[in-house]
N, C-alpha and C positions, 0 to 999 in steps of 0.2 A: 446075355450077361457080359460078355467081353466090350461091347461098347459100351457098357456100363462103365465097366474100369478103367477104359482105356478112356474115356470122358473128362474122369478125376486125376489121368497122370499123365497128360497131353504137356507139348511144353508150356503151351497157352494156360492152361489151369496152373499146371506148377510157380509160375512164374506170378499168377495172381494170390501166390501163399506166403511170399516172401516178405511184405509189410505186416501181416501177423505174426509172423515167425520172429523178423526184427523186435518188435514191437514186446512179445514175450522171452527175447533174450534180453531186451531193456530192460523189463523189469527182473529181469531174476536176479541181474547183475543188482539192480537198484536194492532187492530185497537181500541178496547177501551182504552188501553196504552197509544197510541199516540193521539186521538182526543179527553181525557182527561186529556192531557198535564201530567202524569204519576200520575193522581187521584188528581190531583190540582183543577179540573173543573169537575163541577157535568155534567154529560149526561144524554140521558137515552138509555139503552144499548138495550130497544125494536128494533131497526132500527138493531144492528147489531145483534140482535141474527136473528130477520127475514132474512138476506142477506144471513145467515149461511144457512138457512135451506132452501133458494130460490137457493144458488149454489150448495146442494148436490140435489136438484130438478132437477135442471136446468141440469147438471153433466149426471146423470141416465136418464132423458128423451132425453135431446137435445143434447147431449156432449160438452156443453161451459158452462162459469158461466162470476161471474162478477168479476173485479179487485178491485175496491173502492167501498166506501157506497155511495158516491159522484154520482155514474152513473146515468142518466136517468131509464136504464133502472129497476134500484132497485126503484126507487120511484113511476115509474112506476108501478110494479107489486104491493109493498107494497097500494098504493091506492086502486089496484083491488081489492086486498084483504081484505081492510078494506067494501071497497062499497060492496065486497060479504057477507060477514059476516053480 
């Protein structure tokens, strides 16, 4: 079990997470831009920093993520999350 995890947090793995990671703070920045109408509209950016960090999840476990903050399946998880906690 420990080379298992030590597999996924080697600096060589870590370092090949970084262009998804980039990639999902592009867009969250992109997605507060837009669904704050370019900061005209107060939001609150909790929902898309969690979607950020449920599609580098989602990316490394499962190999899918989500397109929109809009999805089921984000609200979905964000709930779980809150009932876990």
């Amino acid at each position: 079990q420990r080379r298992i995890s030590t597999m996924f947090l080697s600096p060589r793995a870590v370092a090949g997470y970084i262009p998804g990671m980039a990639h999902e703070a592009k867009e969250m920045i992109r997605d507060l831009f837009v669904f704050s109408r370019a900061g005209t509209v107060p939001i609150n950016p909790q929902r898309f920093a969690s979607r950020a960090s449920m599609n580098n999840i989602l990316t490394l476990v499962l190999g899918m993520r989500t397109e929109s903050i809009e999805e089921a399946l984000i609200s979905d998880l964000l709930r779980l999350s809150r009932e876990f906690m």
